[in-house]
C-alpha positions in Angstrom: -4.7 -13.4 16.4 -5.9 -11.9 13.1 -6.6 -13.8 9.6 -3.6 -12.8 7.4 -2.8 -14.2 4.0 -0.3 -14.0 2.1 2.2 -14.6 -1.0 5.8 -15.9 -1.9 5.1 -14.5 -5.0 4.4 -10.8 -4.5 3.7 -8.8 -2.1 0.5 -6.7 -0.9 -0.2 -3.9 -3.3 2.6 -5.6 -5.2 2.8 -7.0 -9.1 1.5 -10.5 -9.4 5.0 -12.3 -11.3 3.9 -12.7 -15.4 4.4 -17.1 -14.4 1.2 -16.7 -12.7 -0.8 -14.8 -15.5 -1.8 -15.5 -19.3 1.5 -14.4 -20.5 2.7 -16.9 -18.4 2.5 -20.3 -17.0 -1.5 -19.0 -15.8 -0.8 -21.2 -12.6 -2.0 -20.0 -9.4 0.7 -18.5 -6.8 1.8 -20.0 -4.2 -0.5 -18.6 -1.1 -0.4 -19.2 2.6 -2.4 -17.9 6.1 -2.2 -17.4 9.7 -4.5 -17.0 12.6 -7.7 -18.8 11.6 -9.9 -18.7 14.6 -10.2 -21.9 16.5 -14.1 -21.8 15.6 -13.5 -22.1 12.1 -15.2 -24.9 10.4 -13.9 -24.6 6.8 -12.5 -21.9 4.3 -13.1 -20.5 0.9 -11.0 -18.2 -1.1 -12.3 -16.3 -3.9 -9.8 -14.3 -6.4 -11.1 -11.5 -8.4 -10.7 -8.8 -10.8 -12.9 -5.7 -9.9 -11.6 -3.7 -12.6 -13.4 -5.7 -15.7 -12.9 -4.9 -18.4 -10.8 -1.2 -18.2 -9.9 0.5 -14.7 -10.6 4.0 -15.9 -14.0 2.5 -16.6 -14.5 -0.5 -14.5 -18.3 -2.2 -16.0 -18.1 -5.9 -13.7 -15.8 -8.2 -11.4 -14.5 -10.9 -13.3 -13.5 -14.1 -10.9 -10.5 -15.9 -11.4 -10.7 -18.5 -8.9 -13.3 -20.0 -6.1 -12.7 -22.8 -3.8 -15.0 -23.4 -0.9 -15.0 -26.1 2.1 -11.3 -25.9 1.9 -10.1 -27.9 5.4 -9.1 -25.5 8.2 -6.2 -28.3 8.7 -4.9 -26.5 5.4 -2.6 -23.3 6.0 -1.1 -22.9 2.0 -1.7 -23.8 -1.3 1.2 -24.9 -3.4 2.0 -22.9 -6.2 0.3 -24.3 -9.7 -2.0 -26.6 -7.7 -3.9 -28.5 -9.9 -7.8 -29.3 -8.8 -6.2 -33.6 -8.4 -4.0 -31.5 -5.4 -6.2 -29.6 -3.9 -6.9 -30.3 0.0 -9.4 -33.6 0.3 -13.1 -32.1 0.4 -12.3 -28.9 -1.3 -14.5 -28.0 -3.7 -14.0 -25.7 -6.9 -16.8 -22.9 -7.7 -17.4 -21.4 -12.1 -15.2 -18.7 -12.3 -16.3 -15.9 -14.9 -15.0 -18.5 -17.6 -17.6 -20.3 -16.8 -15.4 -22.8 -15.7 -13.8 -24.6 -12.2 -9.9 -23.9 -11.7 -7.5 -20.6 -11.6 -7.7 -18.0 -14.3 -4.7 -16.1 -14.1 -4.5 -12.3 -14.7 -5.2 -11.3 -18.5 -6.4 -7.3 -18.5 -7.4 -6.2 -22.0 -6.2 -2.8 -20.6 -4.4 -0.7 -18.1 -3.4 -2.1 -14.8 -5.9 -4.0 -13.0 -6.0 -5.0 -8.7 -6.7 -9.1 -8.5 -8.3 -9.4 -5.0 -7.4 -13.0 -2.6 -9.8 -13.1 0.5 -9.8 -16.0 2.5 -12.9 -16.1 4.3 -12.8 -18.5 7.7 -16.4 -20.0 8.1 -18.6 -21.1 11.1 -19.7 -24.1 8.9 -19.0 -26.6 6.0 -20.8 -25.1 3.3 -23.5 -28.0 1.4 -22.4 -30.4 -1.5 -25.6 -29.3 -2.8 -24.2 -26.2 -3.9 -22.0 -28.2 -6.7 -19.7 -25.4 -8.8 -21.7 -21.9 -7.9 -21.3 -19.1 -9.1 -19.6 -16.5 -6.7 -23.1 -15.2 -6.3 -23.8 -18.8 -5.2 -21.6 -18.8 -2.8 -21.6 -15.3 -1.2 -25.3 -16.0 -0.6 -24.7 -19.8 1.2 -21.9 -17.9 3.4 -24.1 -15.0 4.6 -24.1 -15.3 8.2 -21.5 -17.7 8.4 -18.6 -15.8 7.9 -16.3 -15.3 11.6 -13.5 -13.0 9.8 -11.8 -12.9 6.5 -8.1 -11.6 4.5 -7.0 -9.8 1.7 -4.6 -9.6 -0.5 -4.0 -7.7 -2.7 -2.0 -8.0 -6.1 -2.1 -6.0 -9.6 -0.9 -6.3 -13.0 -1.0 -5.0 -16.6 -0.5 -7.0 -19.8 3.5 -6.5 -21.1 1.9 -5.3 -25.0 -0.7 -2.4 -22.4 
């Protein structure tokens, strides 16, 4: 069976709902999977903007939200989980706010993709690692990873 993730909230290549960005609520969608290999040891999710700061002119990925260790018990998150919900042993990584939690979507321009992978681990990544960056992470996951999802969403600021 393959990794798949997906949304109540939109659809693949579809518009990420204003609730879930700056002009909204800025809670995270509701987000679920299927088909996480039985060798799986944990997961982490990473959401991100490769479009930073202008699509016609993309200069960096901005990251809205990392979580790593996430329990391979776990098959959703709730929509607008706070960090007090998240799965037990789940850890948050710094977004490009420099801070732990979910950023929503806020483009200063045009219409930007937000990219969700789910990335199903041989291993429990190391406490030691306490809030990386995505950098961080990527590098502690290198040879670790068995398979991984995307989904896909965009979306462009009403006033744009």
């Amino acid at each position: 069976m393959t990794l798949v993730l997906k949304s109540e909230a939109f659809d693949d290549g579809g518009e990420i709902p204003p609730k879930y960005t700056c002009e909204g609520e800025d809670c995270s969608p509701e987000i679920y999977w299927v088909g996480v290999p039985d060798d799986t040891a944990s997961l982490v999710l990473i959401i991100d903007d490769p479009d930073a700061p202008d699509p016609a002119a993309p200069r960096m990925v901005w990251d809205h939200w990392i979580l790593y260790n996430v329990p391979v018990t776990t098959h959703r998150l709730a929509a607008g989980v706070t960090p007090a919900e998240l799965p037990a042993g789940c850890a948050e990584g710094l977004n490009s706010w420099g801070r732990t939690g979910y950023g929503g979507p806020c483009p200063p321009v045009g219409r930007h993709r937000y990219f969700f992978r789910l990335y199903a681990l041989d291993t429990r990544l190391p406490a030691a690692l306490s809030y990386p960056s995505k950098d961080e992470l990527l590098l502690a996951m290198d040879e670790h990873i068995l398979t991984h999802a995307t989904l896909v969403g965009t979306y462009q600021k009403i006033d744009n």
